[in-house]
C-alpha positions in Angstrom: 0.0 0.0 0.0 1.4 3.1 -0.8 2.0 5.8 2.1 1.9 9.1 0.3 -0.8 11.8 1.5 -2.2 12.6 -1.6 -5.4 12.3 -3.1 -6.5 10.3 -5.7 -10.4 12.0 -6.9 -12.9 9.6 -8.5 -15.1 11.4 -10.4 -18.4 9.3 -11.8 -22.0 9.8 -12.6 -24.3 8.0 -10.9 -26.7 7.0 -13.7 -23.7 6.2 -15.7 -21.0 3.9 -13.5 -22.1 3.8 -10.0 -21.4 0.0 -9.8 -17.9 0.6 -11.8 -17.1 3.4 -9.1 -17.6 1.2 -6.3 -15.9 -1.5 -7.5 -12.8 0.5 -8.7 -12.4 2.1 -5.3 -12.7 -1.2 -3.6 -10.1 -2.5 -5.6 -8.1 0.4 -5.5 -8.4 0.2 -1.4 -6.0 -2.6 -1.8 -3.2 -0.4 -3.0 -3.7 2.9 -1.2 -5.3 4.1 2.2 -8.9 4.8 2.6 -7.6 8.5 3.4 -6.0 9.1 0.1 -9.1 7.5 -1.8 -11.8 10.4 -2.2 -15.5 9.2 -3.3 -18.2 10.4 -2.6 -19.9 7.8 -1.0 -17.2 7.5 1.3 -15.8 10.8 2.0 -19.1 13.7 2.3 -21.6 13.0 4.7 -24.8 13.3 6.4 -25.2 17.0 7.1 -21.7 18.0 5.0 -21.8 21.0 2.4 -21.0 18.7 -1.1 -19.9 22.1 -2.6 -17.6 23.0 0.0 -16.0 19.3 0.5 -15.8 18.7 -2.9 -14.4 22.0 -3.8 -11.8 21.6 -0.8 -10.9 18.0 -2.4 -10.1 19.4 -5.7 -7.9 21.8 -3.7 -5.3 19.2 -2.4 -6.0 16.8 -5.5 -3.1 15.1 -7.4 -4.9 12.7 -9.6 -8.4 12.9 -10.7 -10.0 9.7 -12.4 -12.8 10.5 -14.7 -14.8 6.9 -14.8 -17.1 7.1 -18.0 -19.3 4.3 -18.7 -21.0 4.4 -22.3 -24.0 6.3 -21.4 -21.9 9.1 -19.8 -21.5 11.5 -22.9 -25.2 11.4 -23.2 -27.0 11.4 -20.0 -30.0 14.1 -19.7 -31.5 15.7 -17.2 -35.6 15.4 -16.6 -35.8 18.1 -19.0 -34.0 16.4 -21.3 -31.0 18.6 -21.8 -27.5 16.5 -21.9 -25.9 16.7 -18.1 -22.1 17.9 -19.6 -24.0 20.7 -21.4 -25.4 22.1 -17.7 -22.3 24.7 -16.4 -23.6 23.7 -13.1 -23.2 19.7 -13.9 -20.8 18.2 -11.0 -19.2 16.2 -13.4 -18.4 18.3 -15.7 -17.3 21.2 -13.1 -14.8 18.8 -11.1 -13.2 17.6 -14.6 -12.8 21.3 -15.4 -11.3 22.5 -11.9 -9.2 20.0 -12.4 -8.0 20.2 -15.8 -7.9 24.3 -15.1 -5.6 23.7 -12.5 -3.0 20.9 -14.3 -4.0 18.3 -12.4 -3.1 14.7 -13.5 -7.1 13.5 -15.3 -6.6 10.7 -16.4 -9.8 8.7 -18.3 -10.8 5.7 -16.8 -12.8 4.1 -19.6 -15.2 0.9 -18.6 -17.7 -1.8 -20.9 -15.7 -1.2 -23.8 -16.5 2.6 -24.0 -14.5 4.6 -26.8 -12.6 7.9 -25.5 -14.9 11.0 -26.2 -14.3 13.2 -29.4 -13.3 16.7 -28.8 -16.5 18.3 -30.3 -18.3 15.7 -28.2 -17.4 17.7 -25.2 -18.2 21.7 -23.7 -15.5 23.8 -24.5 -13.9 23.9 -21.0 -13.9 19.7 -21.2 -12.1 19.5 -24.7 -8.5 19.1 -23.0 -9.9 15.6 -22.0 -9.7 13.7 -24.9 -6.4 14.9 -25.0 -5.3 12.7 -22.1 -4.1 9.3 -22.3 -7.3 6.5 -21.1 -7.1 3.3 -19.0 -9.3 0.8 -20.3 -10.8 -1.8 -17.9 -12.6 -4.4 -18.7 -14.8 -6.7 -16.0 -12.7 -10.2 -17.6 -9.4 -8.8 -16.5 -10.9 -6.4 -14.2 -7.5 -6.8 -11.6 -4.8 -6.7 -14.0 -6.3 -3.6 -15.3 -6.7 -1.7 -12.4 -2.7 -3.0 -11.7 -2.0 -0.6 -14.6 -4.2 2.5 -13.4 -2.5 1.6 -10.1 1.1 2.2 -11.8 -0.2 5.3 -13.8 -1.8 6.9 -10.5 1.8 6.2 -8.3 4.4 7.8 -11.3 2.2 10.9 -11.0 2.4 10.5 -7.3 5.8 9.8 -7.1 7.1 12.8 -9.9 4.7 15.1 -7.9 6.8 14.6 -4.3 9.2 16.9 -3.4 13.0 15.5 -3.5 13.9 14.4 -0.2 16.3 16.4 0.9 18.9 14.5 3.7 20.6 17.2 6.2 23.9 17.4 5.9 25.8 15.9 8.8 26.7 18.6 11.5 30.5 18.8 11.0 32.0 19.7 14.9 35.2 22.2 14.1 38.4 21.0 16.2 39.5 22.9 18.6 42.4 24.4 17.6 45.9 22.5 18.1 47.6 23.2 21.2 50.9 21.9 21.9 51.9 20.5 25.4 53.2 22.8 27.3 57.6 22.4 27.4 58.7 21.0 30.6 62.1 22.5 32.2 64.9 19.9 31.9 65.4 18.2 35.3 68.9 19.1 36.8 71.3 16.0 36.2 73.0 16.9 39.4 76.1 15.6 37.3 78.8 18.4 39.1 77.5 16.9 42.1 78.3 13.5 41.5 81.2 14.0 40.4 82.5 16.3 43.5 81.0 13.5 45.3 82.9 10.9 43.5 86.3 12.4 44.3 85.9 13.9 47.8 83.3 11.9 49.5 82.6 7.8 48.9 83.7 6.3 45.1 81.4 3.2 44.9 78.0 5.5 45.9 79.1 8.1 43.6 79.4 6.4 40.7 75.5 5.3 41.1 74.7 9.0 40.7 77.2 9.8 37.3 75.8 7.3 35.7 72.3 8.4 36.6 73.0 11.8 35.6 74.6 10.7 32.4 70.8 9.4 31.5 68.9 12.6 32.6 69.6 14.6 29.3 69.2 11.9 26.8 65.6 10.6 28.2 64.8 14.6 27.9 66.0 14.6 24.4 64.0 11.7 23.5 60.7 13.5 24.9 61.2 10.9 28.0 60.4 13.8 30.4 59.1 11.7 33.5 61.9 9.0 33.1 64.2 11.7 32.7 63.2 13.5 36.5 63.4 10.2 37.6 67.0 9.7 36.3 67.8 13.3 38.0 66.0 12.1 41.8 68.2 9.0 41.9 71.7 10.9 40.8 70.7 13.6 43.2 70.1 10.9 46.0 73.5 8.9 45.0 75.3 12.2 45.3 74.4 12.7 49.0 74.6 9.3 50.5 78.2 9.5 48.7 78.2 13.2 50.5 76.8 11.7 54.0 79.2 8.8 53.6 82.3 10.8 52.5 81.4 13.2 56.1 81.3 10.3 58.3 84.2 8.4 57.3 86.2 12.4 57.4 84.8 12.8 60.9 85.7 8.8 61.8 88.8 9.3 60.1 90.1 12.8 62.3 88.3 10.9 65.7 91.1 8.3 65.4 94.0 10.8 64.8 93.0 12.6 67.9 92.8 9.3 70.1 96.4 8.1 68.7 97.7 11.9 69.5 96.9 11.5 73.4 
């Protein structure tokens, strides 16, 4: 079933294709919603103004199926003038509205009917035997209506507006900011070495070696190793220091005991 909103108009006369109506939009039910069908019957009722709704269906209209039976060109009126000739005929005034305002008619011809002539028809109903027919006949009555159905759904589907997707909401970056440059630790390398030579050789050499490492991690972006490298040479260096001290102060103890 198709799920557009638009309206597919069948216009009939009564004394012509009632029955053919009726069965058409039964048929047709099984294609589209009830909604986009509009019939009479179906659509205006009890207590309803049939100018106003009918006027109001032409309105929002996209296809209007004209269903003539072979009496339709020459049905009369009790008077016995011929209904299309009246300019206040239904029939004849939806077909015009319709055709005045470019909406799809197409000619839905039953029994075998042959397409009106032009001079058949009131001036302001001439465009109609200009437009292309469907012919349905009651032996292959579903097949047929198949191919209105396809007619009626490429006017509906050239008659929808393109869908338009929305483009995807493209974030902007943030603009680049670079980390921020840490300082290069101190290696504490003077240290270790003055604490190397003056103080206690096998902790010293702990902290040279350490402080030999702090400016190559740095270099290699290796900041936290690097600081790391720089704690432990700065620790080396002063238990070489504190070391160094006490052995000094051991050292000038003894002197002072072998002097007395």
């Amino acid at each position: 079933m198709s799920s557009t909103n638009s309206t597919i108009f069948i216009n009939y006369r009564k004394a012509d294709s009632s029955w053919n109506a009726l069965a058409l939009y039964n048929e047709l039910l099984k294609y589209f919603s009830k909604d986009q069908l509009f019939k009479d019957f179906n659509t205006i009722h009890p207590g309803d103004d049939y100018v106003v709704i009918i006027q109001s269906a032409l309105e929002k209209c996209d296809v209007l199926l004209v269903i003539i039976g072979r009496e339709w060109i020459n049905i009369k009126n009790a008077s016995g003038q011929r209904r299309l000739d009246l300019s206040d005929d239904y029939v004849r005034l939806e077909i015009a509205t319709a055709l005045e305002r470019n909406i799809k008619v197409i000619p839905v011809l039953f029994d075998n009917c042959p397409m009106p002539e032009t001079e058949e028809l009131p001036d302001n109903l001439k465009m109609l035997s200009r437009r292309q027919s469907v012919e349905i006949d009651s032996k292959r009555f579903e097949d047929d209506v198949r191919k209105l159905v396809d007619a009626i759904n490429r006017v509906l589907n050239s008659s929808r507006p393109p869908i338009i997707e929305p483009k995807p909401i493209i974030e902007p970056k943030p603009p680049y900011v670079p980390p921020p440059v840490q300082p290069k630790p101190n290696n504490y390398l003077v240290l270790g070495i003055l604490s190397t030579l003056f103080c206690c050789l096998p902790m010293g050499i702990p902290s040279i070696i350490a402080s030999s490492k702090v400016d190559s991690l740095y270099n290699l972006g290796k900041y936290e190793e690097a600081k790391a490298q720089a704690v432990k040479a700065k620790q080396w260096a002063k238990y070489a220091a504190i070391t160094g001290a006490v052995i000094w102060i051991i050292y000038f103890i003894a002197i002072i005991a072998q002097s007395k």
